[in-house]
N, C-alpha and C positions, 0 to 999 in steps of 0.2 A: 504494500500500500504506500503509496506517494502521499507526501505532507508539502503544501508551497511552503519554501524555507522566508525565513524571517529576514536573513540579513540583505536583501536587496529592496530598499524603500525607496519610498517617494522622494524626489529630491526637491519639492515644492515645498517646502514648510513644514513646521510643529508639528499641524494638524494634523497632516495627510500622512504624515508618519507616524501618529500616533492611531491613526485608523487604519492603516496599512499594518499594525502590532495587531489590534485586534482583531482583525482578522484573522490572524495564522492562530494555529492550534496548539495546547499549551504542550503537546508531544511537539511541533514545529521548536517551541521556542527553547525545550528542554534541550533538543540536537541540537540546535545554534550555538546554545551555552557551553554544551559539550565539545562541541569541534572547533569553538574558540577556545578553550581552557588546553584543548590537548594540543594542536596548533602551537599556541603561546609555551605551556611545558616543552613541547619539543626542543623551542629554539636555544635552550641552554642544555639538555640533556642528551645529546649526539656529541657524542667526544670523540668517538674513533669510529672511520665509518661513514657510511653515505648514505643518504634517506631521501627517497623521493615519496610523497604521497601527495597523488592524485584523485581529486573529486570533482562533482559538477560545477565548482566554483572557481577550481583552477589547481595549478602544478607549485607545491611547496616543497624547495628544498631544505635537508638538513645535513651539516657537519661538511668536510669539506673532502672532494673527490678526487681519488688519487689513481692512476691506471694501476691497477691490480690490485687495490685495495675491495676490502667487503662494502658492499651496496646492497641497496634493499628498495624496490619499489613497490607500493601500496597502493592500486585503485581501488578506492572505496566505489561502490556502487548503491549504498544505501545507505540516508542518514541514520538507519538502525546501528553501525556499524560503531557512530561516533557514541550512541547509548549504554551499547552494551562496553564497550570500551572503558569509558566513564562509571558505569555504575558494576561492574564485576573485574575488570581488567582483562580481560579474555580476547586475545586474538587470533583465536581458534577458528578456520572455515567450517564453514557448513552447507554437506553435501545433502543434494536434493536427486 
């Protein structure tokens, strides 16, 4: 199930941005929160190592990339992924 995410608002004013919050659902706003928190932790904790994670909102790197160093890249496909992340630390797939 698809949630419209929160973080892309109205860029007219106050208002329209605070009616553009209400509208998204409070699962929308809980992932926003999440995939901002974890996003922001990232950018200090990649010390050795390379991080790409990609999602619908765009390509974030992390730590810095060396040829023949460890890399890792991450497309999230669903804001479920920044939830479950956040609220059990699991980043375990799941096969369908």
């Amino acid at each position: 199930m698809a949630f419209k995410s929160c973080t892309h608002l109205s860029s007219k004013g106050a208002i329209s941005s605070l009616g553009a919050l209400a509208l998204c659902s409070p699962r929308s706003w809980l992932a926003s929160f999440a995939r901002q928190s974890i996003l922001s932790a990232l950018t200090s904790a990649i010390s050795v190592g390379y991080l790409i994670v990609d999602d619908a909102e765009g390509s974030h790197a992390y730590g810095f990339f060396k040829k023949g160093c460890n890399h890792v890249h991450i497309k999230v496909k669903s804001d479920n992924f920044w939830l479950r992340l956040i609220l059990s630390g699991d980043l375990g797939s799941k096969r369908t």
